[in-house]
PDB file of N, CA, C and O in Angstrom:
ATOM      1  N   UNK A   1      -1.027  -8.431  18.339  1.00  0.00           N
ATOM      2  CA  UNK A   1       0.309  -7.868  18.298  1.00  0.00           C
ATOM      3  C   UNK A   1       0.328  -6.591  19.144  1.00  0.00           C
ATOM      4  O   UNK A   1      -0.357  -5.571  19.073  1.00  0.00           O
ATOM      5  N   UNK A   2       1.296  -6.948  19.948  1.00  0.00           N
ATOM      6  CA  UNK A   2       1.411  -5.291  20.921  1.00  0.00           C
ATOM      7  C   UNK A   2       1.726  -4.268  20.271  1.00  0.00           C
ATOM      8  O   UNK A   2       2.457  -4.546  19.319  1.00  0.00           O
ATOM      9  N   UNK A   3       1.434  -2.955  20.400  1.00  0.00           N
ATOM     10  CA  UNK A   3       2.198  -1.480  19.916  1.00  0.00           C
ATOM     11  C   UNK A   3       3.546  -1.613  19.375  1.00  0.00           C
ATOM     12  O   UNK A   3       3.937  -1.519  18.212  1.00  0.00           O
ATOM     13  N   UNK A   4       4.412  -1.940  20.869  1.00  0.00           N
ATOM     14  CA  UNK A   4       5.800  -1.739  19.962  1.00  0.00           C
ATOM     15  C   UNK A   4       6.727  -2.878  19.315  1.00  0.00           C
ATOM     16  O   UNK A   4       7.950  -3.008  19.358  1.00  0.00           O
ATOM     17  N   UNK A   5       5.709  -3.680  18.684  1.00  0.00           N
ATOM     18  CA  UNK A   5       6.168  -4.810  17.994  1.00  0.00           C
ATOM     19  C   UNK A   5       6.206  -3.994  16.543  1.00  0.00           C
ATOM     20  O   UNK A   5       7.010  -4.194  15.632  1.00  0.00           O
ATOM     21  N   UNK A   6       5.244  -3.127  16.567  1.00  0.00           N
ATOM     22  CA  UNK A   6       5.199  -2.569  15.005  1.00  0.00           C
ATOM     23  C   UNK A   6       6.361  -1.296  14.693  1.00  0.00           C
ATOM     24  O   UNK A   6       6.764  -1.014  13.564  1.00  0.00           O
ATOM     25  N   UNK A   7       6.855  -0.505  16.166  1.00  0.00           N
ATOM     26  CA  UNK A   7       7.709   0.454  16.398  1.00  0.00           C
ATOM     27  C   UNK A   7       8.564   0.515  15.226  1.00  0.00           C
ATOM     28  O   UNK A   7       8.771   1.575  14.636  1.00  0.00           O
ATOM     29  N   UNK A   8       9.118  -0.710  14.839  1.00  0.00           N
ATOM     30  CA  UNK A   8      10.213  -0.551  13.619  1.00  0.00           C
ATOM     31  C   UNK A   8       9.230  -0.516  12.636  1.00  0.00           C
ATOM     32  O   UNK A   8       9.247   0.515  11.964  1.00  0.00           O
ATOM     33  N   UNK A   9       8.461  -1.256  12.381  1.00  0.00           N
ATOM     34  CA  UNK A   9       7.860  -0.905  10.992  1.00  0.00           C
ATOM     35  C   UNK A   9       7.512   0.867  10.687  1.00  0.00           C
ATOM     36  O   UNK A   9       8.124   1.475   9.808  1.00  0.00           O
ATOM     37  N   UNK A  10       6.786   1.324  11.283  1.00  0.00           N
ATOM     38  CA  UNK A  10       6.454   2.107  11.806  1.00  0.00           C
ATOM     39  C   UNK A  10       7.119   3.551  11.348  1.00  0.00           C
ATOM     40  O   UNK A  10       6.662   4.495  10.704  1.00  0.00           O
ATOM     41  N   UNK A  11       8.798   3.225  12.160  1.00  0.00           N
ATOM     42  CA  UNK A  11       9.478   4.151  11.444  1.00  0.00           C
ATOM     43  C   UNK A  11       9.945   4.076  10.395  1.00  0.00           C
ATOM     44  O   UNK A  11      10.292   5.185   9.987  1.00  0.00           O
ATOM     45  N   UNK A  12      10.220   2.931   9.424  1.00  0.00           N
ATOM     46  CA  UNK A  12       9.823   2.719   8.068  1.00  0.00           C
ATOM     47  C   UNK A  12       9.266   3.580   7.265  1.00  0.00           C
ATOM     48  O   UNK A  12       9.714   4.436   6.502  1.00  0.00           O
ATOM     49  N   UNK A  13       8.207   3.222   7.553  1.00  0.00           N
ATOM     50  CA  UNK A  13       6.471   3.515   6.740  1.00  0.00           C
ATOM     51  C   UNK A  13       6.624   5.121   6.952  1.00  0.00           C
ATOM     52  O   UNK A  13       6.753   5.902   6.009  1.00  0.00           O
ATOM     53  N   UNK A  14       6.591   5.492   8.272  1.00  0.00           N
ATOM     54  CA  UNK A  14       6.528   7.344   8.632  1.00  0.00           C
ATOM     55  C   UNK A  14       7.901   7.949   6.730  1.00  0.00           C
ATOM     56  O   UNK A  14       7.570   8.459   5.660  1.00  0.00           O
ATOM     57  N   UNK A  15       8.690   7.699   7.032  1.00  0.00           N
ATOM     58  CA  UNK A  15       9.839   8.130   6.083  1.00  0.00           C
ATOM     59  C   UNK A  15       9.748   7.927   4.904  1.00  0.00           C
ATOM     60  O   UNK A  15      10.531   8.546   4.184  1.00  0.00           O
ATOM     61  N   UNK A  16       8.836   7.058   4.316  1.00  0.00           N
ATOM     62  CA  UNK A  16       8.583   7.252   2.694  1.00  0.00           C
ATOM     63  C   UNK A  16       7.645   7.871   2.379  1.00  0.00           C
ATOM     64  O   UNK A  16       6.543   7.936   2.924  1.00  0.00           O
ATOM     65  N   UNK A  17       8.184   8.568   1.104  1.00  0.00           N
ATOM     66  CA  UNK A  17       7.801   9.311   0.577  1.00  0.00           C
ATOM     67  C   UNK A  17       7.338   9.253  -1.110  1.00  0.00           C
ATOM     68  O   UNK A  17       7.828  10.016  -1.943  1.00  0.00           O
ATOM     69  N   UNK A  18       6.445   8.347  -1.389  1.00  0.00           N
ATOM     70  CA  UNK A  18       5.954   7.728  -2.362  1.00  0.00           C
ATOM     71  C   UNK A  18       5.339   8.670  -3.383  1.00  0.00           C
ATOM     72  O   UNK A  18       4.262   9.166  -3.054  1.00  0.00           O
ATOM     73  N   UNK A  19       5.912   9.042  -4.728  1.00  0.00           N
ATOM     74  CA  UNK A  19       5.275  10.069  -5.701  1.00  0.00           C
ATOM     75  C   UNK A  19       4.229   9.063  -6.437  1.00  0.00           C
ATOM     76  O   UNK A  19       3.281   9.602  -7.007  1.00  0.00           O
ATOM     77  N   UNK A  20       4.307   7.880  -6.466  1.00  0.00           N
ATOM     78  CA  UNK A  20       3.152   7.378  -7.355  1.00  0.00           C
ATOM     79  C   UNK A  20       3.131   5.704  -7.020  1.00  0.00           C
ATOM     80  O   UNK A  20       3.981   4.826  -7.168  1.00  0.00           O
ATOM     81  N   UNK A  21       1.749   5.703  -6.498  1.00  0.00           N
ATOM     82  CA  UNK A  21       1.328   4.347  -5.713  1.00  0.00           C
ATOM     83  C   UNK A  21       0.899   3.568  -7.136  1.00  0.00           C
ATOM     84  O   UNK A  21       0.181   4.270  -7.848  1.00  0.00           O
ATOM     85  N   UNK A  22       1.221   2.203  -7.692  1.00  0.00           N
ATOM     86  CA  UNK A  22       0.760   1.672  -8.742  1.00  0.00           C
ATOM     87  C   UNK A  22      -0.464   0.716  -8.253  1.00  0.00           C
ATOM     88  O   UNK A  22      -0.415  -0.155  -7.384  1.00  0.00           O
ATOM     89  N   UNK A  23      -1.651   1.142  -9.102  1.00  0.00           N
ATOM     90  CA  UNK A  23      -3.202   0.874  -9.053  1.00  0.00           C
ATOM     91  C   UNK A  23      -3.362  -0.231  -9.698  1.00  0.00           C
ATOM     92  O   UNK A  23      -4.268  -0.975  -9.321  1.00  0.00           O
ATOM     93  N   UNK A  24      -2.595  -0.590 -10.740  1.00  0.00           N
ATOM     94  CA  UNK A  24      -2.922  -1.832 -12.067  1.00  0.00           C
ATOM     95  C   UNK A  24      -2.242  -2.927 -11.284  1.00  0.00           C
ATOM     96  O   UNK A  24      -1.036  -2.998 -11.049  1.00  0.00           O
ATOM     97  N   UNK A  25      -3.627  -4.165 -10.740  1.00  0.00           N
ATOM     98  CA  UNK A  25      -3.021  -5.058 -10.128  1.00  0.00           C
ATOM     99  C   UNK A  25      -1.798  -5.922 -10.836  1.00  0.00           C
ATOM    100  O   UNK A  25      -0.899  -6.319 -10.093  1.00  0.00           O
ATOM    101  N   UNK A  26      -1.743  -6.194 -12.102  1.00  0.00           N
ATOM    102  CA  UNK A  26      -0.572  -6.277 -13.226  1.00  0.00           C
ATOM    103  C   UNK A  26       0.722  -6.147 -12.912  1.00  0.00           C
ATOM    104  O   UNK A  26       1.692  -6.870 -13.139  1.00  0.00           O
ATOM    105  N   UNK A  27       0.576  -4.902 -12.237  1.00  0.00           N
ATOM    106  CA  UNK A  27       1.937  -4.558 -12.153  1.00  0.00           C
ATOM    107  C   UNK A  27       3.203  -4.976 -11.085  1.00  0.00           C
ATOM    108  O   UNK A  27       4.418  -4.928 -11.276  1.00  0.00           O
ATOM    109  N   UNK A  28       2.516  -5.358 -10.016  1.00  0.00           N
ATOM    110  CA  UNK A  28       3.179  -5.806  -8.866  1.00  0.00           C
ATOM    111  C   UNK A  28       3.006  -7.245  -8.421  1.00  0.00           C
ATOM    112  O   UNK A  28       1.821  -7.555  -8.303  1.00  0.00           O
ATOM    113  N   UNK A  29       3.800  -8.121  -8.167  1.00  0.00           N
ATOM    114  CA  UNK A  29       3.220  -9.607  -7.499  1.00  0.00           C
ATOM    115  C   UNK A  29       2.883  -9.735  -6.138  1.00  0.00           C
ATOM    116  O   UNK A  29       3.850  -9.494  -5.414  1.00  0.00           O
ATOM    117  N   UNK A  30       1.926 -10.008  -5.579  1.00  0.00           N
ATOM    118  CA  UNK A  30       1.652 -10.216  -4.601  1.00  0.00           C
ATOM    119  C   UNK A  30       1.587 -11.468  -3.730  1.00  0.00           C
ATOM    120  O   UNK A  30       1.220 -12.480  -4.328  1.00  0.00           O
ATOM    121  N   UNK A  31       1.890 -11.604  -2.356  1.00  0.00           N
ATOM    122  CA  UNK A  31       1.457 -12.550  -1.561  1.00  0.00           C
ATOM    123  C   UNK A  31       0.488 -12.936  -0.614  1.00  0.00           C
ATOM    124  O   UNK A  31      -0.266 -12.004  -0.894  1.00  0.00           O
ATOM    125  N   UNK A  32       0.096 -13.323  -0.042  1.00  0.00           N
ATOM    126  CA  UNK A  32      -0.915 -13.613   0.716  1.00  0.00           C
ATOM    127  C   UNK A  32      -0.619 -12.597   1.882  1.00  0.00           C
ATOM    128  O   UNK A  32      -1.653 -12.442   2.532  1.00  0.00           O
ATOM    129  N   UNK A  33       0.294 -11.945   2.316  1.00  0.00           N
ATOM    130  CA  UNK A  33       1.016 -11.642   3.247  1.00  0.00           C
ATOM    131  C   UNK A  33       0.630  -9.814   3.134  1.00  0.00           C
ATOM    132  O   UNK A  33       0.571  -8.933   3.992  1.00  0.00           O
ATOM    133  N   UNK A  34       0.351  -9.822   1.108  1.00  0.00           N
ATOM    134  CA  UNK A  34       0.033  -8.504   1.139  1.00  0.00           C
ATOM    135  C   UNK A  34      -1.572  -7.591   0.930  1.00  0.00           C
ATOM    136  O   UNK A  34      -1.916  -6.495   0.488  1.00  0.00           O
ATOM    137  N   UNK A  35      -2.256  -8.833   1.562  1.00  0.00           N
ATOM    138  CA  UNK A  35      -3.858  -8.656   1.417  1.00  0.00           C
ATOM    139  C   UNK A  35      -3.864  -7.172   1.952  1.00  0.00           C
ATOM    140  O   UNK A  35      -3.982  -6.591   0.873  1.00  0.00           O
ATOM    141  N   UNK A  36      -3.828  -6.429   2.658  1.00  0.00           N
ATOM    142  CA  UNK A  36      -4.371  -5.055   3.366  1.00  0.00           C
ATOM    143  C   UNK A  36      -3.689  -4.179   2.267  1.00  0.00           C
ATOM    144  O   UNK A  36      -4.402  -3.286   1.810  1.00  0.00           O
ATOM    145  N   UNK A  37      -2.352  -4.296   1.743  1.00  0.00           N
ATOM    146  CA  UNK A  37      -2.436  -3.198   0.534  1.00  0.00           C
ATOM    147  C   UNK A  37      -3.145  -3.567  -0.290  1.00  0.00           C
ATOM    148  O   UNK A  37      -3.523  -2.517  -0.809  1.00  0.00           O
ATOM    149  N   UNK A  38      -3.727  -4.562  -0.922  1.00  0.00           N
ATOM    150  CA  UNK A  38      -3.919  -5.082  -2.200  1.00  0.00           C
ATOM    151  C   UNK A  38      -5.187  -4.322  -1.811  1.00  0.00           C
ATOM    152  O   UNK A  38      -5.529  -3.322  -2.442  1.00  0.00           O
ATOM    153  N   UNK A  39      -5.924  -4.817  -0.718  1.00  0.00           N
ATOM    154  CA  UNK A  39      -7.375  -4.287  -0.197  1.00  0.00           C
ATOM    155  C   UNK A  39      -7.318  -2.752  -0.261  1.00  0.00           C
ATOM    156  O   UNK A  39      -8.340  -2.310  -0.786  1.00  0.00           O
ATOM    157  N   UNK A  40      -6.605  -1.978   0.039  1.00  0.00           N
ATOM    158  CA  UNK A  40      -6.269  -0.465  -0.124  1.00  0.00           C
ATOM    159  C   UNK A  40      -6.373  -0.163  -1.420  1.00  0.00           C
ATOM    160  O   UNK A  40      -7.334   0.529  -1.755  1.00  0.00           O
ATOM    161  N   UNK A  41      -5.590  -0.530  -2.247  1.00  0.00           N
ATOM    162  CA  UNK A  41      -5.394  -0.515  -3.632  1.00  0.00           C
ATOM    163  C   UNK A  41      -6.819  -0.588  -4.595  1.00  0.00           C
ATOM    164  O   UNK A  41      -7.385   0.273  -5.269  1.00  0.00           O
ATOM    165  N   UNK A  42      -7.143  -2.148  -4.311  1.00  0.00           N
ATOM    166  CA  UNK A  42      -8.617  -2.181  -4.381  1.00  0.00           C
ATOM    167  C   UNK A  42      -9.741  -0.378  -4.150  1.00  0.00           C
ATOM    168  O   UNK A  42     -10.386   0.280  -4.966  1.00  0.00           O
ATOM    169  N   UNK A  43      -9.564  -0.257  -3.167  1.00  0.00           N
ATOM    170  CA  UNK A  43     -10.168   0.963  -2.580  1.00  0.00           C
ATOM    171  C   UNK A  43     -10.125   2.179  -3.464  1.00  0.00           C
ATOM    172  O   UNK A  43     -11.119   2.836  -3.773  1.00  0.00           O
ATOM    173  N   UNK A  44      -8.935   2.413  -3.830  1.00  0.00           N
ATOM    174  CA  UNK A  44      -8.776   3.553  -4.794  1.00  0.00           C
ATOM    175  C   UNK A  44      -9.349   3.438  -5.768  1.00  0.00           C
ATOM    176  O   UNK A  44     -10.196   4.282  -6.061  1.00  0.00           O
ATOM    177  N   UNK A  45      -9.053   2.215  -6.711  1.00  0.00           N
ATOM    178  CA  UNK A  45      -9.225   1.893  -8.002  1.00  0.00           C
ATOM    179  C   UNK A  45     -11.101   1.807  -7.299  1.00  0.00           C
ATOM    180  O   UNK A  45     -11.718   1.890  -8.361  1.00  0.00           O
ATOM    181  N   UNK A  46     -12.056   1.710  -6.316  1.00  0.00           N
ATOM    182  CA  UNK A  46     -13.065   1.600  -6.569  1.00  0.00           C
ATOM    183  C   UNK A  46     -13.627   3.596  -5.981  1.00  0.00           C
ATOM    184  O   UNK A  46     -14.664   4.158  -5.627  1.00  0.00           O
ATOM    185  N   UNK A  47     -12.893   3.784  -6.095  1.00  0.00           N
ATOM    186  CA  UNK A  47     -12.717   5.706  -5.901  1.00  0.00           C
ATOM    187  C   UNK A  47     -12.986   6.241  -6.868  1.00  0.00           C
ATOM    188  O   UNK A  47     -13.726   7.223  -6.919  1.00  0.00           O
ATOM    189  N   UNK A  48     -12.209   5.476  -8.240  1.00  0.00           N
ATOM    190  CA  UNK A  48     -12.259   6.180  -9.749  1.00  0.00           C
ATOM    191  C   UNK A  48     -10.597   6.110  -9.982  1.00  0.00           C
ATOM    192  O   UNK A  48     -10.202   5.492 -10.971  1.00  0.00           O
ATOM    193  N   UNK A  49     -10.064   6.450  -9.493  1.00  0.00           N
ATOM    194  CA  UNK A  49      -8.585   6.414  -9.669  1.00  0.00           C
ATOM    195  C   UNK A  49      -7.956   5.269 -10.516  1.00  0.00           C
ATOM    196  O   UNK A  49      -8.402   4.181 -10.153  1.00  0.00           O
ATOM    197  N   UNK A  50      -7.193   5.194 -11.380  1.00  0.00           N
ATOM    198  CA  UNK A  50      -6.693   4.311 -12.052  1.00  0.00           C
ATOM    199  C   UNK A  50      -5.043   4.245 -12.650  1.00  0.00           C
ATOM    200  O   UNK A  50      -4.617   5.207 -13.288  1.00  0.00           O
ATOM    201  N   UNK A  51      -4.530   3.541 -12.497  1.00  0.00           N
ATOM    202  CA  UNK A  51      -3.606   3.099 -12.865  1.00  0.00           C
ATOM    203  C   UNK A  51      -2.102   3.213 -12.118  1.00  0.00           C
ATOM    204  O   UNK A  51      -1.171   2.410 -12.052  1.00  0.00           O
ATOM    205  N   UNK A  52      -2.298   4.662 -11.552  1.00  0.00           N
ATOM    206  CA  UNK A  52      -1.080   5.363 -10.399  1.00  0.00           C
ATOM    207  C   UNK A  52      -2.476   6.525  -9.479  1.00  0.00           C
ATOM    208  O   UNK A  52      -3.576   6.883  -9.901  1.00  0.00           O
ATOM    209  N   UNK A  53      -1.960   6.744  -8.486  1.00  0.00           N
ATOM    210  CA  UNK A  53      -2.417   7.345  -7.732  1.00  0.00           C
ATOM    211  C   UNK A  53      -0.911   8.509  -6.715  1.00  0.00           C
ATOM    212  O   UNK A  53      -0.135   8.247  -5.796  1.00  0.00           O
ATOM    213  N   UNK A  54      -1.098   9.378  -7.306  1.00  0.00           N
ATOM    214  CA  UNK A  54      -0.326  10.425  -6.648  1.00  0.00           C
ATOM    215  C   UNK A  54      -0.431  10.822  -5.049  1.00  0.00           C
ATOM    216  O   UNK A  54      -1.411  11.255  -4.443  1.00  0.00           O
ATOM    217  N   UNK A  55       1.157  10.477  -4.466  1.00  0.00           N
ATOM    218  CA  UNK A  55       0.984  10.412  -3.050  1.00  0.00           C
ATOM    219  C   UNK A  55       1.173  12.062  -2.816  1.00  0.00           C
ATOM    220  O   UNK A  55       1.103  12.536  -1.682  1.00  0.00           O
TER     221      UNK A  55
END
């Protein structure tokens, strides 16, 4: 994927401003589509962090 294929996402993502990322896979449904957060998520929760993670 080229650079500015992501341009819109991009400015999306820059503008939120997230007070609390949810850690408990439970809580959210996921798709196949959302492996790299889930993998992030993963990451924290193997940090120590649990349940919310303060942005």
């Amino acid at each position: 994927m080229r650079h500015n294929e992501w341009s819109e996402d991009r400015a999306i993502v820059e503008v939120q401003k997230p007070e609390n990322l949810p850690l408990d896979p439970k809580i959210e449904v996921n798709i196949p589509a959302d492996r790299s957060s889930v993998a992030y998520h993963d990451g924290l929760r193997d940090l120590g962090l649990s349940h919310f993670s303060t942005a």
